[in-house]
C-alpha positions as CSV (number, residue, x, y, z in Angstrom):
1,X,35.1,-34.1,-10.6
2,X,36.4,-35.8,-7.6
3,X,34.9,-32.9,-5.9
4,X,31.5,-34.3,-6.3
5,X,32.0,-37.4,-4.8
6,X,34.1,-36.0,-2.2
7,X,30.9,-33.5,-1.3
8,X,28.2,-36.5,-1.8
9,X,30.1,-38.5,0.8
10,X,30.1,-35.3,3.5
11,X,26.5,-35.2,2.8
12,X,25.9,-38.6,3.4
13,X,28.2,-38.6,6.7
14,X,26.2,-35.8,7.9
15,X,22.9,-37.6,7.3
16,X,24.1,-40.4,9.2
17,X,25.2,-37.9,12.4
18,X,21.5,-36.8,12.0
19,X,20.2,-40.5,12.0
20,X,22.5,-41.2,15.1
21,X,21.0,-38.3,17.1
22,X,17.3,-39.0,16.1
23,X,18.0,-42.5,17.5
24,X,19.6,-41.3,20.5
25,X,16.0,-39.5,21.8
26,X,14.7,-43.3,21.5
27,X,15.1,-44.6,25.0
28,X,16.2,-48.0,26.2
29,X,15.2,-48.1,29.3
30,X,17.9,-46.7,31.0
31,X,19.2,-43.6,32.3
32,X,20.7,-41.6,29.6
33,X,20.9,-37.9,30.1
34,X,20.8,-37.5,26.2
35,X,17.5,-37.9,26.8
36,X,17.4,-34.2,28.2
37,X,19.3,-32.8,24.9
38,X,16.4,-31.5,22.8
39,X,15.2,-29.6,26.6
40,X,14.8,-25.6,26.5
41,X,14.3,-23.4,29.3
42,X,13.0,-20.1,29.5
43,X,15.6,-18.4,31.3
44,X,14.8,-15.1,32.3
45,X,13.1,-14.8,28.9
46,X,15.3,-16.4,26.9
47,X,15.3,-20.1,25.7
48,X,18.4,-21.9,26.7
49,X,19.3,-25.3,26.1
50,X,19.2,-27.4,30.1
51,X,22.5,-28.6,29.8
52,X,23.5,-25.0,30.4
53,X,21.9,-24.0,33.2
54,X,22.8,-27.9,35.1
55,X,24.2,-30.6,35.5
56,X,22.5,-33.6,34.4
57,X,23.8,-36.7,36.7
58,X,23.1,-40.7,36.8
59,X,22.5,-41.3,40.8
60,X,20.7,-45.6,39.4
61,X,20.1,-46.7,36.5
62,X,17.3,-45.6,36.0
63,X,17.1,-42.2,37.3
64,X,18.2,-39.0,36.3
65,X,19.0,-35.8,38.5
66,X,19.3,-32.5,37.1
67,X,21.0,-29.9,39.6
68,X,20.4,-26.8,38.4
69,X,23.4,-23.7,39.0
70,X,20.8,-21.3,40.5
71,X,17.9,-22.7,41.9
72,X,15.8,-20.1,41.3
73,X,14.9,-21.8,38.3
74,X,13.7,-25.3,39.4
75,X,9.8,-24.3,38.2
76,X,11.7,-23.4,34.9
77,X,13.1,-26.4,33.9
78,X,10.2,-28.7,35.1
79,X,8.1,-26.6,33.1
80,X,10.6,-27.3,30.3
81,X,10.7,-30.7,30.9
82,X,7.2,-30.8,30.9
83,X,6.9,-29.1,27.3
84,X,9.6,-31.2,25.6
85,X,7.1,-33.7,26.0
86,X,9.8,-36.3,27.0
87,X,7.5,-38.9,28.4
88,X,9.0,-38.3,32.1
89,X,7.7,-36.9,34.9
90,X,10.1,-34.7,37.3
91,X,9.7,-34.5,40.5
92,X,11.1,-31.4,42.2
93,X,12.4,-31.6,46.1
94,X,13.8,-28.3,46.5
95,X,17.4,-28.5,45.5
96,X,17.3,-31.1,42.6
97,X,14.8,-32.7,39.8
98,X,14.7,-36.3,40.1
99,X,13.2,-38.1,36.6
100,X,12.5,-41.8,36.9
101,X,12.7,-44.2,34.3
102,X,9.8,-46.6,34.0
103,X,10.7,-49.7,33.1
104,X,10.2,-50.8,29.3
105,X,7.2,-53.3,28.7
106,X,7.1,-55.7,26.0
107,X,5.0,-53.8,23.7
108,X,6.7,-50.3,24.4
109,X,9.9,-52.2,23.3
110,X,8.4,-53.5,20.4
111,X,7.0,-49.8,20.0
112,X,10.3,-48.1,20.2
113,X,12.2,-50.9,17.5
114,X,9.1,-49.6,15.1
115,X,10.3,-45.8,15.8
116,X,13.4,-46.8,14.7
117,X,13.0,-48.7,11.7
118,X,11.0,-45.6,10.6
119,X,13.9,-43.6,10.9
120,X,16.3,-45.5,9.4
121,X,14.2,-45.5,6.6
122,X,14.3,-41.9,6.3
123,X,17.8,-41.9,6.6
124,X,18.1,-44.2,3.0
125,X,15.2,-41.8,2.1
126,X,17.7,-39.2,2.4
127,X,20.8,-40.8,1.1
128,X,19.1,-41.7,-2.1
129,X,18.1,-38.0,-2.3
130,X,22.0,-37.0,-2.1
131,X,22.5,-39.8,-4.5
132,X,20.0,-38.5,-7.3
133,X,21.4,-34.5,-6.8
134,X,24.9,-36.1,-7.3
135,X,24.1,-37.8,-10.0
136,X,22.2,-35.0,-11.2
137,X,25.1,-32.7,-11.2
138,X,27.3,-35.0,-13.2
139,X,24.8,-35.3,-16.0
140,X,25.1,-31.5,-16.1
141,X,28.6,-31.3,-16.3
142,X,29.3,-30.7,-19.9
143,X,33.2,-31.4,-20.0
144,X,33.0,-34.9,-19.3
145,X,33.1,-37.9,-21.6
146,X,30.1,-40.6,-21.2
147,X,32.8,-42.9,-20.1
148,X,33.6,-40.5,-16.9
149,X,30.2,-39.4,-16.1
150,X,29.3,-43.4,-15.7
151,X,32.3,-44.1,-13.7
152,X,31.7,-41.0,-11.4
153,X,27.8,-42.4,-11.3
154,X,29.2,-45.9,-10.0
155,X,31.6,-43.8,-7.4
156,X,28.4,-42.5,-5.8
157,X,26.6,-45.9,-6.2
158,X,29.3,-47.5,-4.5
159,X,29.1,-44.6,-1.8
160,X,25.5,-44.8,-1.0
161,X,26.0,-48.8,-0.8
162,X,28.2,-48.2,1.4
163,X,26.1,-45.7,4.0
164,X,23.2,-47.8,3.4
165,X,25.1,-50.3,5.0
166,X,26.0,-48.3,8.0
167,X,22.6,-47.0,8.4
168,X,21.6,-50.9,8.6
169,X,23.9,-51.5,10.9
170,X,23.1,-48.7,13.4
171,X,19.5,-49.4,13.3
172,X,20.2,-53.5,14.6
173,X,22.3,-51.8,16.7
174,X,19.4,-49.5,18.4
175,X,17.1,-52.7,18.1
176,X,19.6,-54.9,20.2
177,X,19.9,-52.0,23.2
178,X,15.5,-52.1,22.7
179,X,14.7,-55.6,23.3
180,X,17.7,-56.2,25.4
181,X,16.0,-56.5,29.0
């Protein structure tokens, strides 16, 4: 049965990468070129992610510049960038797209910490849902005694304690890098 906790805590480390990588597409402020990761480009028909088709540089702080392997698809990828909806506006010269990163304003801070604590919540949302399938499956299992099925259900309760926890942590984390200025 150890097999069921052992599968409830992969579950709940895989929510947790999923938390991590929503939280990455909130912006501090600063150049980050994760920004750019959820980014497809129709390339010659096909949509392909932007980090293939260039490189994705930090000139400042707060600018990105995206040099694309064959420049024949600059309009491409602005039009990509454009469609992400990424909140940035590129500015094509020829060669390169520079992005600039407007500075945060109070409220756009306080904005962002708000977009965050909404999904951290729905990253206990889903942990408890891992939790109550867990559990779920050990009240099926018929060839346990009462005894074990109550100790395996304090194993997960211990487990989703536990993530909770990290989730908490990540999200002061994200609100530290937010209203840092």
């Amino acid at each position: 049965m150890n097999d069921v906790i052992t599968e409830t805590e992969l579950e709940m480390e895989q929510a947790i990468e999923t938390y991590q990588k929503r939280l990455l597409n909130i912006r501090a402020g600063r150049a980050n070129p994760s920004i750019l990761d959820g980014v497809m480009v129709s390339y010659y028909g096909v949509d392909t992610p932007l980090k293939q088709l260039a490189t994705i540089s930090i000139p400042e702080a707060r600018q990105l510049m995206i040099k694309p392997f064959d420049r024949s698809c600059l309009q491409a990828i602005e039009k990509g960038i454009f469609e992400a909806n990424v909140g940035l506006t590129p500015n094509n010269n020829g060669e390169t797209i520079i992005l600039n990163i407007p500075a945060l304003t109070e409220d756009t801070r306080r904005e962002y910490v708000k977009q965050a604590k909404q999904i951290a919540e729905e990253a206990k949302i889903q942990l408890r849902n891992i939790r109550q399938d867990a559990n779920h499956n050990i009240k099926q299992t018929e060839d346990l005694t009462e005894d074990d099925k109550e100790s395996l259900q304090e194993d997960v309760q211990e487990l989703i304690n536990k993530f909770n926890k990290k989730v908490d942590e990540i999200y002061k984390e994200k609100e530290n890098e937010l209203m840092t200025v």
